[in-house]
C-alpha positions as CSV (number, residue, x, y, z in Angstrom):
1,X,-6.8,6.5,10.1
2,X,-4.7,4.1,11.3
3,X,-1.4,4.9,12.5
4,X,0.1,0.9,11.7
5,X,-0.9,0.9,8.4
6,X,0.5,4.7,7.8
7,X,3.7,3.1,8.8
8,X,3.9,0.5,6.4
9,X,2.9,3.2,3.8
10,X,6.3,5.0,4.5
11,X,7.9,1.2,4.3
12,X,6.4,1.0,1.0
13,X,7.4,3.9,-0.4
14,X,10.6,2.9,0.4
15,X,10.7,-0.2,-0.9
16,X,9.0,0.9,-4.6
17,X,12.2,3.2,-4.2
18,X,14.7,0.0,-3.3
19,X,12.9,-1.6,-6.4
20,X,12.9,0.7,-9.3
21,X,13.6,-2.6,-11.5
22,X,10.1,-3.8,-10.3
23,X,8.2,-0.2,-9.7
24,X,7.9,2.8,-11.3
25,X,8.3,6.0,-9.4
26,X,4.9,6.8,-10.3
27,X,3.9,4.5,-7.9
28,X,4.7,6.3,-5.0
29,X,2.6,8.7,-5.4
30,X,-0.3,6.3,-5.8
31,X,0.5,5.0,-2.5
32,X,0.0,8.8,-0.9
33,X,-3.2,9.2,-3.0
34,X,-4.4,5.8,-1.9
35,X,-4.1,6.3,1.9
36,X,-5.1,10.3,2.0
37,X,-7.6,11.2,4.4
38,X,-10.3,11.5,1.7
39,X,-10.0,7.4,0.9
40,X,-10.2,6.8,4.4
41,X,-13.4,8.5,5.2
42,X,-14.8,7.7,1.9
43,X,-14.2,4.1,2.6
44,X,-14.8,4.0,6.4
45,X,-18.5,5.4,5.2
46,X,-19.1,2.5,3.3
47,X,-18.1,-0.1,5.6
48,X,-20.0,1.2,8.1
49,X,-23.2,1.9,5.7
50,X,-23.1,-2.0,4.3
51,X,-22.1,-3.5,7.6
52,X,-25.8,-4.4,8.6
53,X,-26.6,-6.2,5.0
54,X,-23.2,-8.6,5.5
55,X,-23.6,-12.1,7.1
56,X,-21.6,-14.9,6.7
57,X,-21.0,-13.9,2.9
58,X,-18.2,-14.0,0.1
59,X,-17.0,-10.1,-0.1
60,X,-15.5,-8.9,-3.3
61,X,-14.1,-5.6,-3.8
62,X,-13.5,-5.0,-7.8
63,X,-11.0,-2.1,-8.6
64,X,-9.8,-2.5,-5.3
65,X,-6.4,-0.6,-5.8
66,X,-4.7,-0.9,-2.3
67,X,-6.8,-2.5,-0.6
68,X,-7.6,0.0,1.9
69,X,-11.3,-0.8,1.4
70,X,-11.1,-4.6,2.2
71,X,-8.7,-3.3,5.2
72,X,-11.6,-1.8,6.4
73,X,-14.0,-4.7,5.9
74,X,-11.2,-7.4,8.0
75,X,-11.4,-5.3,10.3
76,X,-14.7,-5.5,10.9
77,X,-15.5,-8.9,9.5
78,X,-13.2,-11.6,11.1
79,X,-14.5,-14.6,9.1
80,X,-15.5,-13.4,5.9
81,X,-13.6,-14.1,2.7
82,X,-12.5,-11.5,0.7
83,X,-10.8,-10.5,-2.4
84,X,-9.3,-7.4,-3.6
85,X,-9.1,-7.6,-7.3
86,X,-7.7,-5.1,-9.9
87,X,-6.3,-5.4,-13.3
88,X,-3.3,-3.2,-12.4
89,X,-0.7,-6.1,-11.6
90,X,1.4,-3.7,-9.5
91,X,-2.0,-2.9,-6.9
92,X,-1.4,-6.6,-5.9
93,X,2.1,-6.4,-4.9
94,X,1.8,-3.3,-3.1
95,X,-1.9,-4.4,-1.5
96,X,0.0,-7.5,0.1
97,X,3.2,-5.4,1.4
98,X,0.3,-3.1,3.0
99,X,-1.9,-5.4,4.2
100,X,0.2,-8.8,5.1
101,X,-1.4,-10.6,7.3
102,X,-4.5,-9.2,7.4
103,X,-5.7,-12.6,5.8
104,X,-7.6,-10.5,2.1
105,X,-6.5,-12.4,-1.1
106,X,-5.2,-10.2,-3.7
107,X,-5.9,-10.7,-7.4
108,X,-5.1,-9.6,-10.6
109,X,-8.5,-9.4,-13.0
110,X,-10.6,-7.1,-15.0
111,X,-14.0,-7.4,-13.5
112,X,-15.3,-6.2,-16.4
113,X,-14.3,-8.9,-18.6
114,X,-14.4,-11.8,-15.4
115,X,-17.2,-10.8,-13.4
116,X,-16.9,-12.3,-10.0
117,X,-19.3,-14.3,-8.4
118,X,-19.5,-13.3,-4.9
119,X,-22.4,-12.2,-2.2
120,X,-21.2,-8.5,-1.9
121,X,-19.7,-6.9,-4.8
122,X,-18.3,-3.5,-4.1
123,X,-16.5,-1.2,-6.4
124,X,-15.8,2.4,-5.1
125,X,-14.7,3.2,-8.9
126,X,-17.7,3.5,-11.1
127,X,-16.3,7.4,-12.4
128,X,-13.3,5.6,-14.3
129,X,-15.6,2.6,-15.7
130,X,-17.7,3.4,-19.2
131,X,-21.1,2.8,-18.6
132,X,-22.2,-0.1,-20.9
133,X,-19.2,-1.5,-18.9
134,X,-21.0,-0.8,-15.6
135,X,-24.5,-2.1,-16.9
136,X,-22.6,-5.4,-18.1
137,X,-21.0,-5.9,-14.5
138,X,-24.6,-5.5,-12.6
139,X,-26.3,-7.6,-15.3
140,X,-23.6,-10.5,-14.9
141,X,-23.7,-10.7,-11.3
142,X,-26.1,-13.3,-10.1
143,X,-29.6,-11.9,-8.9
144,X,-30.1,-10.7,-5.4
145,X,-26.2,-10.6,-5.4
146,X,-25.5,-7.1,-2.7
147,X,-23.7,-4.4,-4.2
148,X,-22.1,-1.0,-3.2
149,X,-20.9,1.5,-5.2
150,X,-19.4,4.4,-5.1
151,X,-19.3,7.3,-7.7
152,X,-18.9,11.4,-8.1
153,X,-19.3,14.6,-9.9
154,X,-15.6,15.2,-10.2
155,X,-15.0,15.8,-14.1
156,X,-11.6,17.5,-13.7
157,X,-9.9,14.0,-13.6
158,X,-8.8,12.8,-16.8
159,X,-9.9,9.0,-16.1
160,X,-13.4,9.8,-15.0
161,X,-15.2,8.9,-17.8
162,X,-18.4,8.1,-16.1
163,X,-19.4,11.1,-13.4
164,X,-22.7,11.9,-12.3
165,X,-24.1,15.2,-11.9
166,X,-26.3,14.3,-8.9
167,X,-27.4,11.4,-6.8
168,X,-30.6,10.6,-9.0
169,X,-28.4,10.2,-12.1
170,X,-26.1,7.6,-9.8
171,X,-29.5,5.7,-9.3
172,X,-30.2,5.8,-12.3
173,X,-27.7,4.9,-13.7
174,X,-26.9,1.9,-12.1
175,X,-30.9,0.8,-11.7
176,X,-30.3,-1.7,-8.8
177,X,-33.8,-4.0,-8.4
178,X,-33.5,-3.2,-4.4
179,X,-32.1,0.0,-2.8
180,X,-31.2,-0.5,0.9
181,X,-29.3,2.9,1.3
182,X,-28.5,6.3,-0.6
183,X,-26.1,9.1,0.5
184,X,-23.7,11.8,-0.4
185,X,-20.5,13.1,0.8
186,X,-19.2,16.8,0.3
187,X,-15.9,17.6,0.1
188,X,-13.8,20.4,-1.0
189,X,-14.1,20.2,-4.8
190,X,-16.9,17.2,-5.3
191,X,-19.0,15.2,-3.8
192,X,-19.5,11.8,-3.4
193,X,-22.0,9.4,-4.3
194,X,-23.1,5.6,-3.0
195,X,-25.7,3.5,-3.2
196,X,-26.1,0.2,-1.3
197,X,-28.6,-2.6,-2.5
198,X,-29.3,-5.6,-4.7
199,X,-28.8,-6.0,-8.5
């Protein structure tokens, strides 16, 4: 975890409570969930997992949230372009008061209706996106485009409307033509799932 960007999570927090106008309070609970330890490891596994399939390529992170995710990825990718994209309009504010300067360009869309065209799509989401939803992204993206997902088995959560009981249902479910890596993550109440490789 990094201790900088902890810091400008407390400066956030305060500032959604400065702007009550512009944020609901709501929010600041997001920004705790979004920077928990869990997200951090989570995400930290995938950037190290994909790193050896990334070049010189055009990263998008879909459902991106924060941005903690494409944090990750500057860090280790100086030249690459990327974009953190979510159809939550108030993700992008708060992703560019976290991460200013940090040179990731925030966007509002629904990859589900605008599906990117990129090199690397990641989205570390796939619990809170319907299935035929999921099946249309990976059939949109253009062929031999790298993807990493992310999933789980945690059905508690309201918004999960598309767990999976096991890694083999994850793969199956999302039936990339090339698998380059597979892997699950316990922790305290679920585990979770990713799978790196081409659509």
């Amino acid at each position: 975890m990094d201790l900088d960007i902890l810091k400008r999570g407390f400066k956030l927090v305060e500032y959604i409570y400065d702007n009550a106008d512009k944020f609901p309070l709501h929010r600041v609970k997001e920004v705790g969930n979004g920077l928990s330890e869990k997200h951090w490891i989570g995400k930290q596994w995938l950037v190290d997992e994909l790193s050896p399939y990334i070049f010189n390529h055009n990263i998008h992170v879909a459902a991106g949230w924060l941005g903690l995710t494409s944090y990750l990825l500057r860090k280790e990718f100086s030249n690459n372009k990327i974009i953190n994209s979510d159809r939550d309009v108030g993700c992008k504010d708060m992703g560019e008061y976290l991460f200013q300067g940090y040179d990731i360009a925030f966007e509002i869309r629904d990859t589900v209706i605008d599906v990117p065209m990129c090199n690397v799509y990641i989205n570390t989401s796939i619990e809170h996106i319907n299935q035929l939803s999921v099946e249309h992204i990976l059939q949109s993206l253009k062929p031999k485009t790298i993807v990493a997902l992310q999933s789980n088995n945690y059905y508690k959560v309201e918004d999960h409307v598309n767990c999976c009981k096991d890694m083999q249902e994850f793969k199956d479910k999302t039936n990339l033509s090339k698998i380059y890596y597979t892997g699950e993550m316990p922790f305290e109440n679920h585990d979770r799932y990713m799978i790196i490789g081409e659509v």
